[in-house]
C-alpha atoms as one frame of an Amber mdcrd trajectory, in Angstrom:
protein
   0.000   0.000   0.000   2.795   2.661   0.841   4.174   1.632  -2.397   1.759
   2.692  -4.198   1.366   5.914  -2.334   4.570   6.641  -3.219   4.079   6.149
  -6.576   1.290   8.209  -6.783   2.416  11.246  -4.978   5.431  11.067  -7.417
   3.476  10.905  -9.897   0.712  14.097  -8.552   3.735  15.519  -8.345   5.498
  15.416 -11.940   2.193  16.550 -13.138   2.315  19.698 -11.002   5.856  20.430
 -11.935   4.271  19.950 -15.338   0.813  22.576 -15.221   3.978  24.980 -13.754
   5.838  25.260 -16.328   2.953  25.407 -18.552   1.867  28.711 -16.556   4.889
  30.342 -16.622   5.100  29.509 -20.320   1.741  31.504 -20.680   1.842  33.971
 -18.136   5.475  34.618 -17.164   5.237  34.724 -13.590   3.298  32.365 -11.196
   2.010  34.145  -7.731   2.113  30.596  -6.276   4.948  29.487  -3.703   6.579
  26.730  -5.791   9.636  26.536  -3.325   6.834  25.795  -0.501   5.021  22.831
  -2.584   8.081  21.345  -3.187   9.381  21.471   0.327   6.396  19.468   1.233
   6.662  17.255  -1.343   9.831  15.791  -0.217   9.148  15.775   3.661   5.922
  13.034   2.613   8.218  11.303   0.312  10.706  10.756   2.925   8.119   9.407
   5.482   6.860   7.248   3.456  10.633   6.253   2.993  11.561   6.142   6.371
   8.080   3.802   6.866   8.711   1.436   3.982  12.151   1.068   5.773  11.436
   0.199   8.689   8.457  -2.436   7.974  10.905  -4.217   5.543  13.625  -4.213
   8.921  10.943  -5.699  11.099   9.602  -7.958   8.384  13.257  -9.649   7.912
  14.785 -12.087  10.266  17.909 -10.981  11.294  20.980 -12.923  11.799  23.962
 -12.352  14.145  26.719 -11.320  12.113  29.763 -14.134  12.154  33.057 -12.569
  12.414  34.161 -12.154   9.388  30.960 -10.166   8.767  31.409  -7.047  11.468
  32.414  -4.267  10.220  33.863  -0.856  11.861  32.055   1.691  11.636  33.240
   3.821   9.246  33.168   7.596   8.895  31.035   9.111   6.260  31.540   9.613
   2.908  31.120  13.172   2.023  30.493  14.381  -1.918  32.782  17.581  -2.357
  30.661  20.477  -3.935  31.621  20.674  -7.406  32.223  24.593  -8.569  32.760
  24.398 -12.484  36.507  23.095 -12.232  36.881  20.965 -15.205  40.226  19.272
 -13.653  37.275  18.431 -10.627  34.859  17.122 -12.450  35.870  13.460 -13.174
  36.276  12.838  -9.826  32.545  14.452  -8.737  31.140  12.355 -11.282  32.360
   8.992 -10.202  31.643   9.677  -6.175  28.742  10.898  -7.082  27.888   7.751
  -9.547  28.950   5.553  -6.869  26.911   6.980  -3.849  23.951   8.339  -5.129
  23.120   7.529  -8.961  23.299   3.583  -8.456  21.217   3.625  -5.550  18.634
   1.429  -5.796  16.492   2.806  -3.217  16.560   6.853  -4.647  14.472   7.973
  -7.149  15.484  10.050 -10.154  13.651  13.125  -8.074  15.298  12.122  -5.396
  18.692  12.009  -7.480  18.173  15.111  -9.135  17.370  16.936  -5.860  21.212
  15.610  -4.927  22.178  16.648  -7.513  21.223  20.259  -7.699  22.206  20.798
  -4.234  26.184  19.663  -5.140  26.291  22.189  -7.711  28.103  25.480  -7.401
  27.954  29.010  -9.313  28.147  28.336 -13.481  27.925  24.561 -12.711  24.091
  24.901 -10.672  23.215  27.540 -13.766  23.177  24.697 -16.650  20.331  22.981
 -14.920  19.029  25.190 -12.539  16.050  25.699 -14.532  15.076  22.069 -15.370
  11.769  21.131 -13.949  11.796  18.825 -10.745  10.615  15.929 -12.228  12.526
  12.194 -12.868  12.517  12.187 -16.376  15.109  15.999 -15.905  17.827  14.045
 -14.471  19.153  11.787 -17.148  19.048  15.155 -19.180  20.759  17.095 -16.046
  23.647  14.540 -16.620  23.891  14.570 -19.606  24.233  18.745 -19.995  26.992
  18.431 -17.382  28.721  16.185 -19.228  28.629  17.940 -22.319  29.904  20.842
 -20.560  32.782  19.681 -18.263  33.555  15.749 -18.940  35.590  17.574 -22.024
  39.022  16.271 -22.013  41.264  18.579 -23.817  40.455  21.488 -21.015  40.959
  18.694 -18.148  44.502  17.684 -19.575  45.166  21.836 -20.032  44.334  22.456
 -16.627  46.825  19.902 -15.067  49.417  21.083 -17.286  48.650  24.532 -16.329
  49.179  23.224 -12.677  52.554  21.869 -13.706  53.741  24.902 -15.259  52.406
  27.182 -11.998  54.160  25.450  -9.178  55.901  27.708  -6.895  59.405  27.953
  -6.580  61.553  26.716  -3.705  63.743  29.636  -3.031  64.244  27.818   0.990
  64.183  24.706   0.618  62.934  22.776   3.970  61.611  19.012   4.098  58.016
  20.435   4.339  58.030  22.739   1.626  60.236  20.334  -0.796  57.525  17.523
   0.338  54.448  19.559  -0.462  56.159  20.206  -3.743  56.731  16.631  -4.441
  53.598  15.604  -3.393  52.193  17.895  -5.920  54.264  16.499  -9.262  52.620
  13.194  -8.098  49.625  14.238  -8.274  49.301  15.850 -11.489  51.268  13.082
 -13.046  48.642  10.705 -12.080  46.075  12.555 -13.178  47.350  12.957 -15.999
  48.029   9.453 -16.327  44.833   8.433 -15.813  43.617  10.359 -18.594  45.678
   8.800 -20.780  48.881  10.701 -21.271  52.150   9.323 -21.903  54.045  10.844
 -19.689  56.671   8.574 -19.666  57.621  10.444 -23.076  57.512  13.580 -21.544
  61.054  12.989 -19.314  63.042  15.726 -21.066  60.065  18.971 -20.918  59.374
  17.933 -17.708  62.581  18.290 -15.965  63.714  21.236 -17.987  60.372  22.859
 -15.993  61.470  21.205 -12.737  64.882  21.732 -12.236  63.893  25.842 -12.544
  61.598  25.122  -9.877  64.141  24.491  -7.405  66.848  26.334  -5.025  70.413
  26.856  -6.375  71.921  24.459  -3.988  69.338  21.502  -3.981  69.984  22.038
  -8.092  73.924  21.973  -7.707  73.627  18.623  -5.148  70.913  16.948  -8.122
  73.888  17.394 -10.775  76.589  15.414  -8.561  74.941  13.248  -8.076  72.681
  11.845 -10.766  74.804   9.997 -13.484  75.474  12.123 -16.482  75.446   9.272
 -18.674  72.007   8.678 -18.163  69.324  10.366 -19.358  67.907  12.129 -16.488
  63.989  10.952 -15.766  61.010  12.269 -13.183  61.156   9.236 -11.111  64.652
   9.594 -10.728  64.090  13.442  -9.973  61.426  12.786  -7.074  63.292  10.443
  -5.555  66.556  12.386  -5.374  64.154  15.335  -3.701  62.246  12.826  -1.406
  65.587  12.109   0.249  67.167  15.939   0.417  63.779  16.374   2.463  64.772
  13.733   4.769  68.512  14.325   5.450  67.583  17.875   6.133  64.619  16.146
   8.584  66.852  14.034  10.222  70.092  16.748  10.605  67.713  19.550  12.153
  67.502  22.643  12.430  70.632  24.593  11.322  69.812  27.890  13.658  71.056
  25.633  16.432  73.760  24.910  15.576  74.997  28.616  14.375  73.731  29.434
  17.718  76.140  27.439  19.468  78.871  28.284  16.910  78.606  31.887  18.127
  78.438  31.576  21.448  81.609  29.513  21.444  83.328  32.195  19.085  81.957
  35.265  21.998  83.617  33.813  24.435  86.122  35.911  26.304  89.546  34.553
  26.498  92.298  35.292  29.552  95.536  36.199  29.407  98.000  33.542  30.969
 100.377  35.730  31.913  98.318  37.850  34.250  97.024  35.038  35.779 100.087
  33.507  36.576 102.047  36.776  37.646  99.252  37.003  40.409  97.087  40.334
  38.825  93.864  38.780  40.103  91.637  38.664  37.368  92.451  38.060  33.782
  92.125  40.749  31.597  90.893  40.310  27.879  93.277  38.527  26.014  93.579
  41.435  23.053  93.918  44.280  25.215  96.508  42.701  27.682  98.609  41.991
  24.504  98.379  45.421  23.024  99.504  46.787  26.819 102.453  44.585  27.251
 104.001  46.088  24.109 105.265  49.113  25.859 106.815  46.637  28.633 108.877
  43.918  30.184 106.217  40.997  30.018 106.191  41.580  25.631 107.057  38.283
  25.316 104.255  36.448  27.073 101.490  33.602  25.875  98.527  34.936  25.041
  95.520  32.102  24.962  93.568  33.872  22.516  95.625  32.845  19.460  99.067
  31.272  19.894  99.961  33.542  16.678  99.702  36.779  19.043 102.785  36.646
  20.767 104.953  40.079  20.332
């Protein structure tokens, strides 16, 4: 019985959607809240949902799981909104394919009411004004398609991405990372769309290498093997450890720290100390004083060169 309740508010439903569009066609405006009648539209269809749902739990004898079928529960799976981005658009289309087209249980409605509410600025525009009804959203897929599954722009844009990465002008394992991470990335992308980029070897590490700091450039030279043709794998992998040593060395402001505070340090004079002057004086001054006198030829700790 709630099937068929279903069915026929559906169907009440397409054929209001339907005298609507025939009024505006006619007339131009319609006084009538449309945003209202459609608001209740879906709160019946989803309790008659929620009721066909739960008679077909109670109706079904349930088993305990065995242990090989619990499952964690796992966090939810959350469609990104998709803003006109044609580089973003393959991957839209397949989560939103997998989670909510192939649903069994949604109706196109349903599916198109998803769909709409996923879509961002130009993207929402192309099918903004499709009526609400089922039979709109094999045609809302199929505009979207037209418009964005279009693969010459997709490859351009990841190329574009290539050609735009920032340069490392201080290199530090986050920043070389991030940059790696990046190349990876793109390259699969790429790859995925069916790119050779194993061809590409020679234009793609003329653009990396400029992409890089002076020193991390100079330390790639020595020590790839000039014999071989130099490749992206290669490239990566050289980076991917330069991010590590400098990981595991530290910090190099620590160590200049130290460096300095050792090179500060105040040095005495032996020969005031052992002539019984109380304290030592500074090293450089006590040797510049002892010029005029007696004591010219004593040690001075400072530098063994400074003796007079």
């Amino acid at each position: 019985m709630l099937h068929l309740k279903r069915e026929r508010c559906t169907k009440a439903f397409e054929k209001y959607e339907e005298y609507n569009t025939r009024i505006l066609c006619e007339k131009g405006t319609d006084e009538e809240n449309v945003g209202e009648c459609e608001t209740k539209y879906f709160t019946i269809l989803s309790c008659l949902e929620s009721e066909l749902s739960r008679r077909s739990t109670t109706n079904h004898v349930s088993h305990p799981p065995t242990p090989t079928q619990r499952h964690a529960k796992l966090p939810i799976i959350e469609i990104m909104p998709f803003h006109g981005k044609y580089s973003e658009y393959t991957t839209f289309r397949e989560m939103f394919r997998s989670l909510i087209e192939n649903d069994p249980t949604l109706g196109d409605v349903e599916k198109l009411h998803y769909l709409r509410s996923f879509l961002k600025g130009e993207s929402f525009d192309i099918v903004k004004n499709l009526p609400l009804i089922g039979a709109s959203f094999i045609e809302a897929v199929k505009l979207l398609d037209e418009r964005y599954n279009n693969k010459y722009k997709i490859v351009n844009e990841h190329i574009s991405h290539l050609l735009d990465l920032s340069i490392i002008t201080k290199p530090s394992p986050a920043n070389i990372r991030q940059f790696v991470s990046s190349i990876k990335q793109t390259l699969a992308a790429l790859k995925n769309l069916g790119a050779k980029i194993d061809e590409w070897n020679p234009i793609l590490m003329c653009i990396f290498t400029r992409k890089i700091d002076t020193q991390s450039s100079h330390a790639y030279q020595l020590e790839r093997d000039a014999k071989e043709d130099p490749t992206v794998t290669q490239f990566l992998g050289f980076l991917e450890k330069r991010a590590l040593a400098m990981e595991n060395a530290g910090s190099p402001s620590t160590t200049t720290k130290a460096i300095n505070a050792v090179t500060r340090e105040k040095r005495g004079c032996i020969y005031c100390a052992a002539s019984g002057g109380g304290e030592q004086q500074d090293a450089e001054l006590c040797c510049l004083r002892s010029l005029r006198g007696p004591a010219a030829a004593h040690a001075v700790s400072a530098s063994p060169a400074a003796v007079v």
